[in-house]
N, C-alpha and C positions, 0 to 999 in steps of 0.2 A: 142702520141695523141695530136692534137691540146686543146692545153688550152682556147684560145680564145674563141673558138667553144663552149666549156664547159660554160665559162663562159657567152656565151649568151645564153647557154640553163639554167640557172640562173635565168636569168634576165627573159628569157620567161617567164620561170613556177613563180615566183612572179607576172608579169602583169596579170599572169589568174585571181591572186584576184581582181584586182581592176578592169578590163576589164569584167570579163565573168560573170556579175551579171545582165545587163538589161534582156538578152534571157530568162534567167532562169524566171526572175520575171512573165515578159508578156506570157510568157509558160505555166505558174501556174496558171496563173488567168483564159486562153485561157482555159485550160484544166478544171478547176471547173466551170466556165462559160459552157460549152459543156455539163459536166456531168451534171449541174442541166437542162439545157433545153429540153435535151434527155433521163435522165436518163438511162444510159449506165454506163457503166464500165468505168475506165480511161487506157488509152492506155498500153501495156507491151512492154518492149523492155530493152536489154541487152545494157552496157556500160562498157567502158572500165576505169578505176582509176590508178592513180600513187599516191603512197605516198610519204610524202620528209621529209628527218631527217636532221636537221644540228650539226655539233658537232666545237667542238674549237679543238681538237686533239682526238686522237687514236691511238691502236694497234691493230696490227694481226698477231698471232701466233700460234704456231700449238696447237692442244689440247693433253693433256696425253690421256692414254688408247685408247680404239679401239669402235668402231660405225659408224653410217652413219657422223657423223659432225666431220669433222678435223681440224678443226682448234676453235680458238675463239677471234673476234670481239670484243673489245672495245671501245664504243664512249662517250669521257667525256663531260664536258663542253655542254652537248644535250640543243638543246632549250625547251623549256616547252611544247610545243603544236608539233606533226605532222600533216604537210599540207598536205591537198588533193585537186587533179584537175580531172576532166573527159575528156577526148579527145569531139573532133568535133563528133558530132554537139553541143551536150547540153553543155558544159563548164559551170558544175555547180562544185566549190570551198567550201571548208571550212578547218577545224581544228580540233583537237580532242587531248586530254590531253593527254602525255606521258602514263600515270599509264593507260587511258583507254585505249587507244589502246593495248597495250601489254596485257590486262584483258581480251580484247576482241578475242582475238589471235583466238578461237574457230569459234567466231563469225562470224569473217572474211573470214572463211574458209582454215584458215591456218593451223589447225593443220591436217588435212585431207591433203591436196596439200600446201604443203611447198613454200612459194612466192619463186621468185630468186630478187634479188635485187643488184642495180652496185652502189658500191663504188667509188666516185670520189672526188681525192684530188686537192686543191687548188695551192698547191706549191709545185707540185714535177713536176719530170721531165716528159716528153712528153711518154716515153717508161714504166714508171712505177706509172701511177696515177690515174688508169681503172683500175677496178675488179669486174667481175660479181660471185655472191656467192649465196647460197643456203640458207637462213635464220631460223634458227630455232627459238621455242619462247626464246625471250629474258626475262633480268629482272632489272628490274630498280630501281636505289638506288635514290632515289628524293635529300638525302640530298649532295650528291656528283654530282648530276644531270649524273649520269655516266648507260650507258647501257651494259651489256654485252650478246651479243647473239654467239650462238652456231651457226657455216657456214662449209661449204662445196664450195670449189671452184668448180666454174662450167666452161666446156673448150667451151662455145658457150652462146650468147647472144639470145634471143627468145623474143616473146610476146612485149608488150611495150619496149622492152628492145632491140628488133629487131639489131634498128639503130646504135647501140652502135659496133655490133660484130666487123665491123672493125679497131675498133679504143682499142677494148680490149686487156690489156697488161696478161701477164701471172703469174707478180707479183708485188707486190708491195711493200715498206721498213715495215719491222716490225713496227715502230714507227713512225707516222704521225703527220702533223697541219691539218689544217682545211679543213674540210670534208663534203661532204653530200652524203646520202645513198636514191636511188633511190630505191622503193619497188615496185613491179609490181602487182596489181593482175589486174587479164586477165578479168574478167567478172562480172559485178555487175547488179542486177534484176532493173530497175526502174517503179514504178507505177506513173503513170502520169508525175511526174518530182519529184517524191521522190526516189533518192538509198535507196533500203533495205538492210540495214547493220546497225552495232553499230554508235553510233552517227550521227545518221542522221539528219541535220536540213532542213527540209521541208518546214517549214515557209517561205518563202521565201517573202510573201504576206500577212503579219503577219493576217488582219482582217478578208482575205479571206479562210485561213489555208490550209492544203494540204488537196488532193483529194484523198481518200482513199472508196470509194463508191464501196461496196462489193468485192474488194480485197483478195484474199485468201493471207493471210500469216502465214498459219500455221508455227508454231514452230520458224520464223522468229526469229532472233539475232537484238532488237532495244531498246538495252544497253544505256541509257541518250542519247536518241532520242530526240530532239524538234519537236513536232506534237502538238504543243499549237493551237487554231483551228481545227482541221482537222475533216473532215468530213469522221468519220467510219461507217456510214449508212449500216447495213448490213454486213459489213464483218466479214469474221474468223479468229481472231488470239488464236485458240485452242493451247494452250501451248506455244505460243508464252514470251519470255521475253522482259520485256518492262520497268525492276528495274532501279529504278536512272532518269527517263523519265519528259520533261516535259510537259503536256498532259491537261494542264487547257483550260476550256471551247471549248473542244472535245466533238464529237456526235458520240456516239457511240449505238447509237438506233438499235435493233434487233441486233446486233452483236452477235457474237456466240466468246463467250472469258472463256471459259471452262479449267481453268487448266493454264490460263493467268498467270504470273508474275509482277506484278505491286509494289513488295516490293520497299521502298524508293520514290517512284514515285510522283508527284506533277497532283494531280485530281481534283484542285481545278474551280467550276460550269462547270465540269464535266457530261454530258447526258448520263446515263444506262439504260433507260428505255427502258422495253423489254427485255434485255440482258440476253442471256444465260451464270450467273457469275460462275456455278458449279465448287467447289473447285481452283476460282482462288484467288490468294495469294495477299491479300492486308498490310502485315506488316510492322509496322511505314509507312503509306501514309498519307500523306494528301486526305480528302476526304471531306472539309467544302464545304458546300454547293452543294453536289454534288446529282444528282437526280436516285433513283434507282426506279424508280416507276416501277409496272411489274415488276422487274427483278429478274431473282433466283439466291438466295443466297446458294443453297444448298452446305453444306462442306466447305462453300468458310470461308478462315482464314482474318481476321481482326484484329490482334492480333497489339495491341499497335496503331491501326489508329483513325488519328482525325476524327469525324464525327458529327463536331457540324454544325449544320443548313441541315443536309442532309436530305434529302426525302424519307421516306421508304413506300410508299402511295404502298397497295396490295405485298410488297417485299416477294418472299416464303423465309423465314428460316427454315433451318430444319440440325442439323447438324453443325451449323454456329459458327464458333469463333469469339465472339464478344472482343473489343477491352481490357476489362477488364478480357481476357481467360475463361470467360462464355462460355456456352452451349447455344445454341437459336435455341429449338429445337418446336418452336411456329405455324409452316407451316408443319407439317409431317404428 
């Protein structure tokens, strides 16, 4: 396999950070500008994502015992953060912490359809420096920065991963230098110019926030999401997870978030008004100043959140765990 080659596919997939940021921006505004004037929905449409790992060395060896995964993948030296890119048109980029992404593994839809992802080394030979493999979830040691994941070689390249078949080797040295691991997933939902998935930063427009204007995302995976702004007018993220998120001065009026997940999450002058909260999970959140006017609280846990300066103007409680594991059973 040409090395060169690799090495300018490198270099591409870094320029997507620092290149493929105007579109997105003027995209986001174009779309929340549209949706207030019209009020409409914001657009739906499927994208395609790569993920990129870097390592300083590795191994791959076969595994003991018998299962779908044969061997297992070593990569030390990881960087902190995995990159992500979307192909043409939207080239919208970002990052997401080691521990989250591997956390998120469900999220992503990986434990359902197992990504494939190509291994490609820095300094080896042309014949043996390609390997497209089958990724199971890994698990990461922060303090060794080291990841091990469970793989399965796979005899054909596919999906984003397409371009690669002819240059894929059929094996490569047990023990390696420097590496990066391309991760494929095939299909990512975007509403207006937000990917729905874990770590989503949709801000892209920080004052204007993302356009989430009646959006169905039920049960949606948006694991330490950035939707600081965002306009959730109407939508439903019914059992949606959204733990770990940062979600300050979001509108989420009339929203239907019934059975939501918001533990850890940052809610600060945060809009519920209206909101359907029934039994969604506010534990240790931040929620100072946040407005629940209208909104029902029935069942919904609260347990350890701050809620100093918040709004509770006509709030139904009934059923409600209040932050000091009270009962507020005051609206039944």
């Amino acid at each position: 396999m040409n090395s060169l080659r690799l090495r300018l596919c490198f270099a591409l997939c870094g320029s997507l950070a620092i290149f493929g940021i105007a579109a997105p921006v003027a995209e986001a505004q174009n779309n929340a500008d549209s949706a207030v004037q019209n009020s409409v929905r914001p657009a739906k449409r499927d994208i395609s994502i790569l993920y990129t790992q870097t390592a300083q060395r590795g191994s791959l060896r076969p595994k003991s015992g018998h299962g779908h995964y044969t061997h297992v993948l070593k990569l030390k030296g990881v960087s902190r953060q995995v990159l992500w890119f979307s192909d043409r048109p939207t080239r919208l980029t970002g990052d997401i912490p080691v521990a989250g992404f591997l956390d998120s593994w469900k999220g992503f839809g990986f434990s359902a359809d197992p990504p494939n992802a190509a291994l490609t080394l820095l300094n080896a030979t042309n014949d043996q420096d390609t390997i497209v493999v089958e990724l199971g979830k890994g698990v990461y040691f922060p303090r060794h920065r080291r990841v091990n994941y469970p793989v399965r070689i796979v005899t054909r390249a596919t999906g984003n991963l397409a371009h690669l078949e002819t240059r894929r080797d059929d094996k490569i040295a047990q023990h390696f230098g420097p590496a990066s691991l391309f991760i494929d997933d095939t299909s990512v939902r975007i509403i207006g110019s937000c990917p729905i998935r874990p770590y989503t930063e949709c801000d892209q427009f920080r004052m204007l926030g993302a356009d989430l204007y009646k959006a169905d995302l039920t049960g949606a995976s948006l694991v330490g999401t950035d939707l600081m702004y965002a306009n959730a007018l109407d939508a439903n993220l019914t059992s949606a997870y959204l733990t770990y998120a940062l979600l300050d001065n979001a509108r989420f009026t009339d929203a239907n978030l019934s059975g939501t997940h918001f533990t850890h999450a940052s809610l600060t002058n945060t809009s519920f008004t209206g909101a359907n909260l029934n039994g969604a999970l506010f534990i240790n959140t931040d929620l100072q100043n946040a407005d629940f006017t209208g909104a029902n609280l029935t069942n919904a846990y609260l347990t350890n959140a701050d809620l100093t300066d918040a709004n509770f103007t006509n709030t139904k409680f009934c059923q409600t765990t209040m932050p000091d594991s009270s009962i507020n059973n005051s609206g039944c």
